[in-house]
PASE-309747 format. One line per 3 residues: for each residue y, x, z of N, C-alpha, C, O. Coordinates in nm, 3 decimals, padded with zeros to 5 digits. Example, Ala and Ser with C-alpha at 12.3 -4.5 7.8 and 13.67 -1.06 7.14 Angstrom:
-00.569 01.319 00.780 -00.450 01.230 00.780 -00.330 01.320 00.780 -00.332 01.424 00.846 ~ -00.225 01.285 00.708 -00.106 01.367 00.714 00.003 01.290 00.787 00.114 01.341 00.804
# end
This chain:
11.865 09.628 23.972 12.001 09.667 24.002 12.057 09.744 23.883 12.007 09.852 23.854 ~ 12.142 09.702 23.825 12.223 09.782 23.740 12.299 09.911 23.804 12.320 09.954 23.917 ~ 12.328 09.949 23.670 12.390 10.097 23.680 12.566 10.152 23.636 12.637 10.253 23.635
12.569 10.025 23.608 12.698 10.009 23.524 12.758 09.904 23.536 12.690 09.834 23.610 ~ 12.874 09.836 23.496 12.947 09.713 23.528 12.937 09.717 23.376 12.983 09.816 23.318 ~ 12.890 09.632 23.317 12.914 09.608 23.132 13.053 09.536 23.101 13.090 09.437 23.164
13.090 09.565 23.050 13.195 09.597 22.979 13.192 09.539 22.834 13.091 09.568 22.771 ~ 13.299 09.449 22.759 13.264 09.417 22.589 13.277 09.529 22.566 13.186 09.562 22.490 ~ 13.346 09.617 22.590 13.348 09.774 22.491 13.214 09.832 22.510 13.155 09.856 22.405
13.137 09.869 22.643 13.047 09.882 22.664 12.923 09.840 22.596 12.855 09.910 22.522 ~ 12.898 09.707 22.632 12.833 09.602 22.495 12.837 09.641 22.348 12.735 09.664 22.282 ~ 12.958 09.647 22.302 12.956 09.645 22.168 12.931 09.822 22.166 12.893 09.837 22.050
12.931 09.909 22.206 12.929 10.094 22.185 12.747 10.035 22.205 12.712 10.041 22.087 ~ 12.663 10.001 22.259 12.548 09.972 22.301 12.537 09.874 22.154 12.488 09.949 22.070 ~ 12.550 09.807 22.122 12.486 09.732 21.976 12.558 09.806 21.888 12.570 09.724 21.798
12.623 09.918 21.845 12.674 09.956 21.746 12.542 10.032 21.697 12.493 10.013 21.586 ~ 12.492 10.116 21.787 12.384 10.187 21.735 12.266 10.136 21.674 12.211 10.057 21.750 ~ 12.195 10.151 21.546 12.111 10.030 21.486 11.952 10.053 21.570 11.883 09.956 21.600
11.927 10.141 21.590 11.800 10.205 21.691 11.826 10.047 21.809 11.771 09.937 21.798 ~ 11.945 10.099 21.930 11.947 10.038 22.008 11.958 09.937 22.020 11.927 09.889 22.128 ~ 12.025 09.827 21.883 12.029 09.699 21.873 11.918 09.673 21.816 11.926 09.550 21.821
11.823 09.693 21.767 11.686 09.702 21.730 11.590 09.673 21.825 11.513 09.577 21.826 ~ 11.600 09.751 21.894 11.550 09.749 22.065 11.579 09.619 22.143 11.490 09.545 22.186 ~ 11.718 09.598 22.158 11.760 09.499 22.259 11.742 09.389 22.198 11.718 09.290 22.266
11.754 09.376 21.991 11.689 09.231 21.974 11.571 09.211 22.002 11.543 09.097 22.037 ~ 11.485 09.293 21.997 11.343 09.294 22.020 11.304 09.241 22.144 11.196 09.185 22.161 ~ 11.418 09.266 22.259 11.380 09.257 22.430 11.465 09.066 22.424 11.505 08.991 22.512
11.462 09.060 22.336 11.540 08.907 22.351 11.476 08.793 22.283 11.487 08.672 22.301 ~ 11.398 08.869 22.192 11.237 08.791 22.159 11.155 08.800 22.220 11.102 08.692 22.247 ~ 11.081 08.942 22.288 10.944 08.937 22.381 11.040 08.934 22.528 11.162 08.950 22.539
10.952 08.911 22.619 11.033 08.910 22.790 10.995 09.077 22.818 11.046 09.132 22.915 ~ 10.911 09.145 22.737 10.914 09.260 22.816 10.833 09.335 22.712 10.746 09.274 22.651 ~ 10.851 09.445 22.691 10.767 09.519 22.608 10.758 09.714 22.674 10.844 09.768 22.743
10.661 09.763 22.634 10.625 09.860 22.701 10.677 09.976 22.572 10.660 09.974 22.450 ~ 10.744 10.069 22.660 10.789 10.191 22.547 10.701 10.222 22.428 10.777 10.242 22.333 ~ 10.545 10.236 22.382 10.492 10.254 22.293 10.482 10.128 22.256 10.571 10.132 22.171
10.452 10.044 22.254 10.454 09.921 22.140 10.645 09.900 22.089 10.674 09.824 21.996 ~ 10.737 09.967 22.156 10.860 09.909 22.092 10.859 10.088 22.004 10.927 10.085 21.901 ~ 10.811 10.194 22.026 10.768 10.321 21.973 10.691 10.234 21.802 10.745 10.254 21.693
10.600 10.169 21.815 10.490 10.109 21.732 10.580 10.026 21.673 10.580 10.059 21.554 ~ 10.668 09.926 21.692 10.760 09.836 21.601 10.832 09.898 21.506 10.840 09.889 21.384 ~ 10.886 09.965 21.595 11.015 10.055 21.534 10.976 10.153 21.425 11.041 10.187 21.327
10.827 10.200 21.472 10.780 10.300 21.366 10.867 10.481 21.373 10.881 10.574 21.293 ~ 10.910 10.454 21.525 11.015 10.552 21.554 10.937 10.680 21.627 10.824 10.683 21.675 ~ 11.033 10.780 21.620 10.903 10.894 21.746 10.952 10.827 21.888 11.061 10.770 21.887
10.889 10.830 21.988 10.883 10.841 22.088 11.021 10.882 22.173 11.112 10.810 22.215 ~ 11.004 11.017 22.182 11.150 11.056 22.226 11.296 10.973 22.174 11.384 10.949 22.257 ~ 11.312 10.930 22.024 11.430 10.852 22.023 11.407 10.744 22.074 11.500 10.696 22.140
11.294 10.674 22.064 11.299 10.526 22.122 11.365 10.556 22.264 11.477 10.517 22.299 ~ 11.295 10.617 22.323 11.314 10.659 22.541 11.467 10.701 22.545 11.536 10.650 22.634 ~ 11.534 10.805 22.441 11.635 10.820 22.477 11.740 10.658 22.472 11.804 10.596 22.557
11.717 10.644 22.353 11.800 10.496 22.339 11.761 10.371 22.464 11.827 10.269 22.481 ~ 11.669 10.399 22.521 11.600 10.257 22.625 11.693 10.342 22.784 11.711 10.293 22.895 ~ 11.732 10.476 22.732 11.763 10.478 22.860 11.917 10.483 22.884 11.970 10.455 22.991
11.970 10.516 22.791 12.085 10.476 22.702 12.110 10.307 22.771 12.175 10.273 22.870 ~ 12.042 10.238 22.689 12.056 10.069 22.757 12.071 10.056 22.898 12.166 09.996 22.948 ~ 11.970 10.116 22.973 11.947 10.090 23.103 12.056 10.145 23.156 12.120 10.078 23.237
12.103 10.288 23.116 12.242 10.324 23.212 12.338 10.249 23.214 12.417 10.235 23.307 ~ 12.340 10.164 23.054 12.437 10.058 23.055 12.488 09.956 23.110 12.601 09.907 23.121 ~ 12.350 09.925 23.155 12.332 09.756 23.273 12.280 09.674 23.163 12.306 09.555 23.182
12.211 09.698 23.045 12.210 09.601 22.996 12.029 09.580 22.987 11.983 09.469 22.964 ~ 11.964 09.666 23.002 11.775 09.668 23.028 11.780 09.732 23.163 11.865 09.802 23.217 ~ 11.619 09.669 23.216 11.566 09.715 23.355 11.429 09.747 23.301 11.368 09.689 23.211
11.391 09.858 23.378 11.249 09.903 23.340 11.186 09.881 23.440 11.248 09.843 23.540 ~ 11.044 09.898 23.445 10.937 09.898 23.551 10.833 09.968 23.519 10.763 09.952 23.418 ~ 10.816 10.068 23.624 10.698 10.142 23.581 10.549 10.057 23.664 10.532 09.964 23.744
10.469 10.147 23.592 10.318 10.100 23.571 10.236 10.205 23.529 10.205 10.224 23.411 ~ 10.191 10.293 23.651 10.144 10.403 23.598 10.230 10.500 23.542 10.346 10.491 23.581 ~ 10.204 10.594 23.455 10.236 10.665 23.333 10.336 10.550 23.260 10.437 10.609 23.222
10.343 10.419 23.231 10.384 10.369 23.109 10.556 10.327 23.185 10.590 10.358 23.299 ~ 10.624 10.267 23.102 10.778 10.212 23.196 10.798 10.043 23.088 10.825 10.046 22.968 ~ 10.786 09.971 23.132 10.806 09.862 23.050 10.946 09.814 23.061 10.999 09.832 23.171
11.028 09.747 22.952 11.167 09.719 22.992 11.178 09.595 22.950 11.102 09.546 22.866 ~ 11.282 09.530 23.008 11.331 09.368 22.972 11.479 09.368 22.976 11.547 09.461 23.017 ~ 11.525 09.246 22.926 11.697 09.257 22.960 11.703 09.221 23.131 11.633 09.154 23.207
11.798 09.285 23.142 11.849 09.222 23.289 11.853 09.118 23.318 11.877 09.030 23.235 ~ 11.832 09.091 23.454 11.770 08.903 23.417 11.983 08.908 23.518 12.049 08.830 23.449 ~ 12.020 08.931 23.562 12.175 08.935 23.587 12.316 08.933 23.514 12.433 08.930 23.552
12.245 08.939 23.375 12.330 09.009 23.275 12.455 08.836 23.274 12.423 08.718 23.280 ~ 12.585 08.898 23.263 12.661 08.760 23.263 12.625 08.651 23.149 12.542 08.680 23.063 ~ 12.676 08.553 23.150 12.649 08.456 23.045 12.739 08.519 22.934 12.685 08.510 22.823
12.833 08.566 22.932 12.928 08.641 22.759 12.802 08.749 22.701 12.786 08.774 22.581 ~ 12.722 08.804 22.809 12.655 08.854 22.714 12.527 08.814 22.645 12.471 08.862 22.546 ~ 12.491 08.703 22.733 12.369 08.636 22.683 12.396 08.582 22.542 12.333 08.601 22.438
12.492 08.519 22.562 12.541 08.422 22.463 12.593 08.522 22.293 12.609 08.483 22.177 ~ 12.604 08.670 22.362 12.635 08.698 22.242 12.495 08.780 22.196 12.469 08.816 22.081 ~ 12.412 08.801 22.316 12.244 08.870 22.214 12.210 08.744 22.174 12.182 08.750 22.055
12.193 08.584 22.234 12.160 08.473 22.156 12.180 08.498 22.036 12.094 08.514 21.949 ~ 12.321 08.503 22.021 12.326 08.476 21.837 12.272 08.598 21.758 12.188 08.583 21.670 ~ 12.325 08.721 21.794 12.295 08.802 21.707 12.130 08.844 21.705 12.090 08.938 21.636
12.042 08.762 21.788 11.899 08.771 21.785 11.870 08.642 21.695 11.751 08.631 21.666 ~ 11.962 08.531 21.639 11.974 08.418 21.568 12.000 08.437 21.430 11.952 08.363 21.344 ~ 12.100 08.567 21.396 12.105 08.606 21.318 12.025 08.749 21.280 12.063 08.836 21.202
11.918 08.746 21.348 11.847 08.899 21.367 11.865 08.939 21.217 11.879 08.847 21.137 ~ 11.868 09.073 21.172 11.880 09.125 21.039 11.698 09.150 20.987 11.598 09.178 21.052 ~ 11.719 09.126 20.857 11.538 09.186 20.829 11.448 09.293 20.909 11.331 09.265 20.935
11.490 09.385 20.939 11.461 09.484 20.996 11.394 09.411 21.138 11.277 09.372 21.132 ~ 11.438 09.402 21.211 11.436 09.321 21.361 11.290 09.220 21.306 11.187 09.241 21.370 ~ 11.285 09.144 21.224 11.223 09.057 21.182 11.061 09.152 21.159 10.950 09.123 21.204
11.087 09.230 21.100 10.950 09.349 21.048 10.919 09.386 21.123 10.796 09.391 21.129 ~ 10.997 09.441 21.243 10.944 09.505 21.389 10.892 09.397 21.430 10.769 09.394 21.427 ~ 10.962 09.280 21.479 10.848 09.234 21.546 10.757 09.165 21.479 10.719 09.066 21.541
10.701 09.183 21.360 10.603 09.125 21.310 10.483 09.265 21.347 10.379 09.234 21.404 ~ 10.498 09.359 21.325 10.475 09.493 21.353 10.401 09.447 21.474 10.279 09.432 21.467 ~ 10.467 09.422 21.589 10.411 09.337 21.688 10.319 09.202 21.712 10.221 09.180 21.784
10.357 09.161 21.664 10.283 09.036 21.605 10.150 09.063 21.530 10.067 08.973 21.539 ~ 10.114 09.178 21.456 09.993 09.191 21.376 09.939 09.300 21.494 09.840 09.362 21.454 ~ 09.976 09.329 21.605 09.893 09.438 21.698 09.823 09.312 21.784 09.726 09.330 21.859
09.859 09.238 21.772 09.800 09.105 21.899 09.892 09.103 22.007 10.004 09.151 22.017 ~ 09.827 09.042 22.079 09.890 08.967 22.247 09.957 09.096 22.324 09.918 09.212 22.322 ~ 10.025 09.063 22.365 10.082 09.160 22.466 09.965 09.229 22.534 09.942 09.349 22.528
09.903 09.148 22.591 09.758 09.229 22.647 09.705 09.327 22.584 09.704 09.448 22.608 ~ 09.640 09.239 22.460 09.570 09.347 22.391 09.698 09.461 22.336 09.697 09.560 22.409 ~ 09.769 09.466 22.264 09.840 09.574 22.264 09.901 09.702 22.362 09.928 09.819 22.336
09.909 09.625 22.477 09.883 09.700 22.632 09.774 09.777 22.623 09.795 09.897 22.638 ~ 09.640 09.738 22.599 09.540 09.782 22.597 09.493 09.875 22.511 09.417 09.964 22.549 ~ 09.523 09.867 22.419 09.570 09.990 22.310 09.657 10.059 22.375 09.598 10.149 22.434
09.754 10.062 22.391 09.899 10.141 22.420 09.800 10.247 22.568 09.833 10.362 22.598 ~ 09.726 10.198 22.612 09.699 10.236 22.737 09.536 10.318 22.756 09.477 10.350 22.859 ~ 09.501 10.332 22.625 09.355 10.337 22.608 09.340 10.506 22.577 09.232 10.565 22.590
09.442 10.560 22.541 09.467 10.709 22.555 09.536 10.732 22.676 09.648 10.685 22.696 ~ 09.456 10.827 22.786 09.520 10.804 22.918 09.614 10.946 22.905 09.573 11.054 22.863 ~ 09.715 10.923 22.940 09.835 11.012 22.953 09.868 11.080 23.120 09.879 11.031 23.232
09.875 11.195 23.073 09.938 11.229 23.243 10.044 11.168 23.289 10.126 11.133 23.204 ~ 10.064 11.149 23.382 10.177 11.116 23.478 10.317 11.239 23.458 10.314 11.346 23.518 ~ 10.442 11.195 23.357 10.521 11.274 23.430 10.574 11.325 23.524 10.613 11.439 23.550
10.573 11.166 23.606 10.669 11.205 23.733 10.564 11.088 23.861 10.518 10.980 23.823 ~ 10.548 11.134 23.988 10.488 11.108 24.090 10.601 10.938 24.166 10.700 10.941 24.240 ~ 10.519 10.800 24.098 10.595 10.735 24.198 10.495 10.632 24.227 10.374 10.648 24.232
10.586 10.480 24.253 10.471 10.376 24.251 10.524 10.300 24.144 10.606 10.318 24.054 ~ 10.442 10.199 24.186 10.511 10.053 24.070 10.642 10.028 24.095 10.681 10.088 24.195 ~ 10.732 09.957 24.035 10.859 09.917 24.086 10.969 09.920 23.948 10.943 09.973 23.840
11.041 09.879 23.967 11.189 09.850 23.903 11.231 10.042 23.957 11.219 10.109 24.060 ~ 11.293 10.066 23.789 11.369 10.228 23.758 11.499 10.146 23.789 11.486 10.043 23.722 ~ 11.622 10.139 23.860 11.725 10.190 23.838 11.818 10.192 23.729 11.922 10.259 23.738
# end
């Protein structure tokens, strides 16, 4: 469920930022990636990646799911066709950068195994829930 009605102004204030369009090309190449491996692409700290993923999500434009400790995000599988059509291209025209991250990805291995890394230092639980779709 989204959080927002997206908006082109919306959209475009959401890809202006190079962090967050970084991110969302990234979520338009993999179907889902978990906050530390897009932390690991990006080569970013932590805290900016989460602020910017949550940034997206208030937007309507990513859905997360937690899993434990971890929150994995994807694009909205609802998102209208104007906006598909416009991360299509600009993930068509991805800039170098976008390209290095996910190679970044690409040299950690399979989603699995990089899960498995990402997950192999066990972290406390911030917050008390179950599995499920964040909001």
């Amino acid at each position: 469920m989204t959080t927002a009605v997206l908006t082109p102004a919306a959209l475009h204030r959401c890809l202006a930022d190079e962090t967050r369009l970084m991110l969302t090309l990234l979520l338009c190449i993999e179907p889902e990636l978990c906050v530390c491996e897009m932390t690991e692409a990006l080569a970013a700290p932590q805290p900016r990646v989460s602020r910017h993923l949550a940034y997206l999500r208030r937007a309507g434009l990513l859905r997360g799911r937690r899993r434990g400790a971890w929150i994995y995000y994807r694009l909205e599988p609802t998102l209208p066709e104007w906006v598909s059509t416009i991360l299509e291209a600009s993930r068509d025209a991805a800039p170098p950068e976008v390209i290095t991250a996910h190679r970044r990805l690409a040299d950690a291995g399979t989603p699995s195994r990089r899960q498995a890394a990402c997950h192999a230092e066990p972290r406390p639980a911030l917050f008390s829930s179950t599995s499920g779709d964040i909001a």
